[in-house]
Structures are given as C-alpha cells and as structure tokens.
C-alpha positions as CSV (number, residue, x, y, z in Angstrom):
1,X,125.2,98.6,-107.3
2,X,123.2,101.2,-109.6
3,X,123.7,98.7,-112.1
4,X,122.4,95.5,-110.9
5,X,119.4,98.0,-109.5
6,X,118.9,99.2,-113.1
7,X,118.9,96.2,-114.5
8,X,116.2,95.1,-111.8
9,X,113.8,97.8,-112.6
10,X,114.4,96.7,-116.4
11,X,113.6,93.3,-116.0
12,X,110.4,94.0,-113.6
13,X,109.1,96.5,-116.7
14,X,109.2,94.3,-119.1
15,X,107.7,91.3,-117.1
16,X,105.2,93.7,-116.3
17,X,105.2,94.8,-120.2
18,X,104.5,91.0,-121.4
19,X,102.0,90.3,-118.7
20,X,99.8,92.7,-120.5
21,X,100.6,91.4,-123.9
22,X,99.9,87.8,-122.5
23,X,96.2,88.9,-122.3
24,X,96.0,90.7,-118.3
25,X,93.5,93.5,-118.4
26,X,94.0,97.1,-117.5
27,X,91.6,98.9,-114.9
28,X,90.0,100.9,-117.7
29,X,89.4,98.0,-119.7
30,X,87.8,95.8,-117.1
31,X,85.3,98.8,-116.3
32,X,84.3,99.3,-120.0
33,X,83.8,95.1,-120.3
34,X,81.8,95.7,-117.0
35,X,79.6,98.3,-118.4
36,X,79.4,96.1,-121.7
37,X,78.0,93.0,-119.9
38,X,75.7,95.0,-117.4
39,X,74.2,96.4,-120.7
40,X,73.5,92.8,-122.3
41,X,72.0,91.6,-119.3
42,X,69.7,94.3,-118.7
43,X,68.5,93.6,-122.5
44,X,68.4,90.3,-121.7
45,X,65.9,90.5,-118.8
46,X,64.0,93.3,-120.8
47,X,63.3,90.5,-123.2
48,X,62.6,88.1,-120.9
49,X,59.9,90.8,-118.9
50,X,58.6,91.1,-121.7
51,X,57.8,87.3,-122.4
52,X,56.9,87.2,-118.9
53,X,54.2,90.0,-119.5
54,X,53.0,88.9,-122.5
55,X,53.0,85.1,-121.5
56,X,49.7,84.2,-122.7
57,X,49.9,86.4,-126.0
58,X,53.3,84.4,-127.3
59,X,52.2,81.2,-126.3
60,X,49.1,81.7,-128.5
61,X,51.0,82.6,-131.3
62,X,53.4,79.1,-131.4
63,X,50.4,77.2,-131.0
64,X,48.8,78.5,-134.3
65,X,51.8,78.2,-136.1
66,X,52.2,74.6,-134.7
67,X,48.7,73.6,-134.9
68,X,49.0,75.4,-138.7
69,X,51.7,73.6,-139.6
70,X,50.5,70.1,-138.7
71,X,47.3,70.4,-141.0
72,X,49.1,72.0,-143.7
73,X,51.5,68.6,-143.7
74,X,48.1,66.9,-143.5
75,X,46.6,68.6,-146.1
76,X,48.1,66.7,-149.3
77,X,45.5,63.9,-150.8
78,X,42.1,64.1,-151.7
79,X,39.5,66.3,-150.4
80,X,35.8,65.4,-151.5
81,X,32.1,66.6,-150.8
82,X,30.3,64.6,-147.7
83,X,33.6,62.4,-147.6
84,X,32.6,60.6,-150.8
85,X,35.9,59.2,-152.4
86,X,37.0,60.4,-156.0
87,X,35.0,57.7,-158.0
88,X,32.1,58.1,-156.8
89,X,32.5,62.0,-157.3
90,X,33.1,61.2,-161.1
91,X,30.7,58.7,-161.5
92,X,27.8,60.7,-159.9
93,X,29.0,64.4,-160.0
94,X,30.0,66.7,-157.6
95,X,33.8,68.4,-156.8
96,X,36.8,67.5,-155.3
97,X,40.6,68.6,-155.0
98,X,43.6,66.6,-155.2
99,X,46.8,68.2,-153.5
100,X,50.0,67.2,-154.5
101,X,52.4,68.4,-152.2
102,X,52.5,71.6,-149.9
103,X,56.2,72.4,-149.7
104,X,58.5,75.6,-149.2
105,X,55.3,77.6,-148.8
106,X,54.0,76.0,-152.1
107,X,50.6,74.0,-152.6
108,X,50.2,72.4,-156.1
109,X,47.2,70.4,-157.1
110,X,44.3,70.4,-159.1
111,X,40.7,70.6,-158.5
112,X,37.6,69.7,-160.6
113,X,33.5,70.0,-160.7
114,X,31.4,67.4,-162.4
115,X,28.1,68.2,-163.5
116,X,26.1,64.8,-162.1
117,X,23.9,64.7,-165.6
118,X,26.4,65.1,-168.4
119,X,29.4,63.8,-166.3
120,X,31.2,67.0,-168.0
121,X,34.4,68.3,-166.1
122,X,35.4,71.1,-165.5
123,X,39.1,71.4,-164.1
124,X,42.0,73.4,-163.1
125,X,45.9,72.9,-162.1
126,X,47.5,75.3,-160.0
127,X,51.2,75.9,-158.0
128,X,50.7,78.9,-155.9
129,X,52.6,80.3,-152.9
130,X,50.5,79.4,-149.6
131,X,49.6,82.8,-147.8
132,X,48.7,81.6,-144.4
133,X,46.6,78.8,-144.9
134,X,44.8,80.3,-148.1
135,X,46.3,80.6,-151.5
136,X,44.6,82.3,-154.9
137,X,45.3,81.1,-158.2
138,X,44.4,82.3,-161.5
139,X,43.2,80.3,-164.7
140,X,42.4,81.1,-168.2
141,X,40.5,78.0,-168.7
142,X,38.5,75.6,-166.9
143,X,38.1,73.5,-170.1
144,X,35.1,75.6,-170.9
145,X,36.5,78.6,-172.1
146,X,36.0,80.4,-168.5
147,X,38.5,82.3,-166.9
148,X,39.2,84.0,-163.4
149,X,40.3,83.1,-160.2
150,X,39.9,80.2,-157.7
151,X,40.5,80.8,-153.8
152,X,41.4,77.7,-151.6
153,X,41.5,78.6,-147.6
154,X,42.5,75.4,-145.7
155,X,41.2,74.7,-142.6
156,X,41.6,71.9,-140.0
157,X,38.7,70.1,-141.1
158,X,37.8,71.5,-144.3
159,X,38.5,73.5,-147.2
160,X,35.8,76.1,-148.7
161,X,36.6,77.2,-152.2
162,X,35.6,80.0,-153.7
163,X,35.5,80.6,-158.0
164,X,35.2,83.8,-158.9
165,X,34.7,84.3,-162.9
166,X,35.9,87.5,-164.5
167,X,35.4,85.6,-168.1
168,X,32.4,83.3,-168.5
169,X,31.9,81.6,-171.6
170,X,28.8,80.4,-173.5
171,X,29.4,77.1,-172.1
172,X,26.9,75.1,-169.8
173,X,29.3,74.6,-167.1
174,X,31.9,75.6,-164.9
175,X,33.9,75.2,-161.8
176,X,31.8,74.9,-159.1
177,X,32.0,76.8,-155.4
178,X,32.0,73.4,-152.6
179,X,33.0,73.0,-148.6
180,X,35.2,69.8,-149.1
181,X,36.3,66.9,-146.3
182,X,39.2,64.5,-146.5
183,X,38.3,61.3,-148.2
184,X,38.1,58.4,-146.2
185,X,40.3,55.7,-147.0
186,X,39.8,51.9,-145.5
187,X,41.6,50.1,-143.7
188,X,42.1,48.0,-147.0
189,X,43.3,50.3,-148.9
190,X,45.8,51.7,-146.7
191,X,46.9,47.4,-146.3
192,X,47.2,47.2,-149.9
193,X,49.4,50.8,-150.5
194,X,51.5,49.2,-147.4
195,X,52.1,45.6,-149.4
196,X,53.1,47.8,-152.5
197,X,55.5,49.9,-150.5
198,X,57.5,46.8,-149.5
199,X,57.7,45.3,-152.5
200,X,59.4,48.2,-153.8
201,X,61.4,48.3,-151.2
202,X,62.5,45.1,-151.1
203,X,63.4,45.3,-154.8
204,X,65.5,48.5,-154.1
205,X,67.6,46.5,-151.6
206,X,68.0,43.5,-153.5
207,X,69.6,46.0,-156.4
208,X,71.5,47.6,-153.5
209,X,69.6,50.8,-153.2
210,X,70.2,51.6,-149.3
211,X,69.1,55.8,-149.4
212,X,65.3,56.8,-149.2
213,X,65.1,58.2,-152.3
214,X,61.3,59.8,-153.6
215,X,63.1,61.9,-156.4
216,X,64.4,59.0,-158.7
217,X,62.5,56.9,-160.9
218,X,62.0,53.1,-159.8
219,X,63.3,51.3,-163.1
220,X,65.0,53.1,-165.5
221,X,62.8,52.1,-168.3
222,X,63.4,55.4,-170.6
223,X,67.1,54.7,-170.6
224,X,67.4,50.9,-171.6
225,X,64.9,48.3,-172.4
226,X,64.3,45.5,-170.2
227,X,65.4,41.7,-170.8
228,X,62.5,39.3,-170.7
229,X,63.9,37.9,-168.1
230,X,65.0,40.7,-166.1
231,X,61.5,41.7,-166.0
232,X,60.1,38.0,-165.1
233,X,62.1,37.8,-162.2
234,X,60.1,40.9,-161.0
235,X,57.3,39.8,-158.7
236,X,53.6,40.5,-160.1
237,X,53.0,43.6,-157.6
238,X,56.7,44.5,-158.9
239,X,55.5,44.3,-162.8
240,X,52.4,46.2,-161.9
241,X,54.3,49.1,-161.0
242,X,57.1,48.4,-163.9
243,X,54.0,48.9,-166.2
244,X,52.3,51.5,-164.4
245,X,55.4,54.0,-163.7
246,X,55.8,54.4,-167.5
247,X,52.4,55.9,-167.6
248,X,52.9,57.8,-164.3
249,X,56.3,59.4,-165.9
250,X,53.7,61.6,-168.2
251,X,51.5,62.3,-165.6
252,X,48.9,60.0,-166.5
253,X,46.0,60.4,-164.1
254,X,44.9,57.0,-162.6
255,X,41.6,56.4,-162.0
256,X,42.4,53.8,-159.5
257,X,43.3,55.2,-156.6
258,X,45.9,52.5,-155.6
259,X,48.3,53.8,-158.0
260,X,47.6,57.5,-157.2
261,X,48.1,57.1,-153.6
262,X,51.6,55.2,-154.4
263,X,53.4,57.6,-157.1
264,X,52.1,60.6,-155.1
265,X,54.7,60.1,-152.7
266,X,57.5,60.9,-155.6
267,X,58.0,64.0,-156.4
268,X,58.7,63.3,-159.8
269,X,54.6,62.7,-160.2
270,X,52.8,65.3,-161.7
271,X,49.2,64.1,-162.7
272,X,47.9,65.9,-165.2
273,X,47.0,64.3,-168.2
274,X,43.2,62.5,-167.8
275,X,43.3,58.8,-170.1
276,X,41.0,60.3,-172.8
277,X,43.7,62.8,-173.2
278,X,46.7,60.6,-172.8
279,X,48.5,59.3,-176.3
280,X,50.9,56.7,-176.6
281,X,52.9,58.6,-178.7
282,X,54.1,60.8,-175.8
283,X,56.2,57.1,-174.6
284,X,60.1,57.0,-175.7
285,X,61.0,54.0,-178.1
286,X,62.7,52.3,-174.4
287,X,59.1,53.1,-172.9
288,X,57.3,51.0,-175.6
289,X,58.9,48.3,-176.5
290,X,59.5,48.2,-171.8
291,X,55.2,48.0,-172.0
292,X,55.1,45.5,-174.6
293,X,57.4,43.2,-172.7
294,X,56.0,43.2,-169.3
295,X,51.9,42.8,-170.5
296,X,53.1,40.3,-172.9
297,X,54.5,38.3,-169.3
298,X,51.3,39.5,-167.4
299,X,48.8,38.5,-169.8
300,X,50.0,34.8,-170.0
C-alpha cells in the first residue's frame, strides 16, 4: 500500500513538473508579466495624451511635410521669369533654372542669366543636398571668371534666388538675382511628348522589353552599329530619337524643348554641354558611323 501511494505522489510531481515545462506560469511570474503590461499601456496612453493635447500642433507638422513633399516632386523642369518659356528667355534675356531631378534629398540642375543686349550667358551646374526646401551651392565660375555662392529656396509657387559673389571678375556680366515661375507648357506640347512616349514604348514591347525601365539607354548604339535596315524599320518619331539619344548620351543640351522634356525622364541625362560647346569627337566609332546611317535614311 506505501508503495502504490509512493508511486502516486511520484507520478502527480512530475505531471505537475512537466506542466510547468510545457509553458504554465507560476504565480510570481504572472504578477511580474502583469506589472510589465500595466507599464506599456500606461506609456501607451501617455503617448496617446499627448497627441490628444497637442492635436492641432502634430497635425500641422504632417501637413507641411506633405504639402513639402508634393512641390518638391513638382519642382523638377523649368522655372522662368513672368512664365516666359526657355527660348524666349535666350532669345531676349533674362534667367531661368532647369531642375533635373530632386531625389534622396538631392536637387541637381543648372541655372543661367542672359544679358538681353549681348545675349552673353552666364551659367552654373549644381548637385546639392536639399535643406528643407532651400539648398546652397558653391561655384568657381559662372563662365565669367566669378565665383561664390548661389542660394535656391523653393516655394510652392516660386523660387527666389539669391547670388552672392565673394570673387567678381573684370567681366561685364554675371549671374543674375530673379523670382522665377514654372513655365507653361501647351496643351500641344504636352500631346506631342505623349505621341513620343508611345512610340518608345511600343518599340520596347515589340523587342520584348516588359519592365519600366528610365536607367537604360533606348538603343544600344555605343555597343554595335545599326543595320540599314534595322534602323529603317524604325518609325520616323522612332529614328528621331535613334539620332537624338546619341547626342543626349553626352549631355548635349537641346534647344528644343521636345527633346529635353523626353530624355529628362532618364536618369542617365545629364545636360550639360551647350551645342557651341559640343564636339563630335566626344561620339564612339559605334556612335558615328549609328548618326551617319539614320540621317542618311531621314534625309531621303
């Protein structure tokens, strides 16, 4: 009888024994979780008091990130004086800034004053870290021997530049202070960028390009040359940019806007060389003998 009692009180120990190793919680451990979780939800309504109390203040603060964040993403293009578009500012003088991109806290761009007389330009090109919505760059030259630093603050509407010189040259000229406003484009323009978009498009899918890719080149006209017929094929919006990518490769700034407004949205475009600067000997062997193929077909 003390046996089969012994071996009772065994067996109930070491049910009792597993039961705890199974995952059962002691007393003392149920009162320390309890204090744990009492703790986290009083910091959680602290926190949520404190929204509460200061309702107004954080609401304020997401709108002006959002409302900062939209016009920043809105901020890449042109920005003129009185709304004026960029040939009529170098035909008749004045300043304007093109933005290339503003990305990871980035704006890159350039901006230029022309005197209205001479039609002399001045010019910059700057990649600075965006502080807020303002960003300060510094230049050596302004292709007049001036130096200093040119302050860009973004606004909605507008952006006011600021030039301030702390090397001034003998020169005539220099960059210019200005209040500038989004150019305007027209509804025809924006038609025309649209039928160039598709025809791109529909040339990447009929070469079996399915991914939305802005970082790639279109044709691959620096690592083979072009078949006459390969290139005939092409429609004539198609050859148009065939020709014009090899120039936008070496960041050949195009005074028609058409082509600006299209490469801009690679990544890969970098304007920065004007056509009085540009030299054909910058172009690869592939490049060249690719240009003399496809104007030899357009100019038939």
């Amino acid at each position: 009888m003390k046996i089969i009692i012994s071996i009772t009180f065994f067996l109930l120990y070491s049910l009792a024994g597993c039961s705890n190793m199974k995952g059962e919680v002691s007393s003392n451990e149920m009162t320390e979780w309890r204090v744990i979780d009492e703790e986290g939800i009083k910091d959680e309504r602290k926190i949520e008091e404190d929204i509460i109390d200061n309702k107004e203040e954080y609401e304020d603060i997401i709108l002006d990130e959002l409302q900062q964040g939209i016009y920043m993403n809105q901020a890449a293009g042109i920005w003129t004086e009185k709304g004026k578009t960029k040939e009529e500012t170098l035909e008749t003088g004045g300043n304007f800034l093109e933005i290339y991109e503003v990305k990871d806290k980035k704006i890159s761009g350039e901006y230029w004053s022309v005197q209205s007389i001479s039609q002399r330009l001045a010019y910059i090109f700057f990649e600075e870290p965006l502080a807020e919505n303002k960003i300060s760059a510094s230049f050596s030259d302004d292709g007049f021997g001036n130096g200093g630093v040119i302050e860009i603050e973004i606004r909605e509407d507008v952006i006011d530049i600021i030039v301030i010189y702390s090397n001034k040259s003998t020169a005539d000229w220099t960059l210019q202070n200005s209040r500038l406003m989004k150019e305007k484009e027209s509804d025809d323009d924006i038609e025309e960028i649209a039928i160039y978009v598709r025809e791109i498009n529909e040339y990447k899918e009929k070469m079996g390009w399915t991914d939305v890719d802005f970082d790639s080149f279109i044709f691959e006209t620096e690592n083979r040359v072009f078949e006459t017929e390969e290139i005939e094929l092409l429609t004539e919006i198609q050859q148009d940019i065939f020709r014009n990518e090899i120039y936008a490769r070496h960041g050949y700034i195009f005074t028609n806007q058409l082509y600006t407004k299209f490469f801009e949205q690679y990544y890969w475009y970098q304007p920065s060389i004007t056509k009085e600067d540009f030299s054909y000997d910058a172009l690869s062997q592939n490049e060249k003998e690719n240009l003399e193929r496809v104007l030899m077909i357009t100019r038939e």
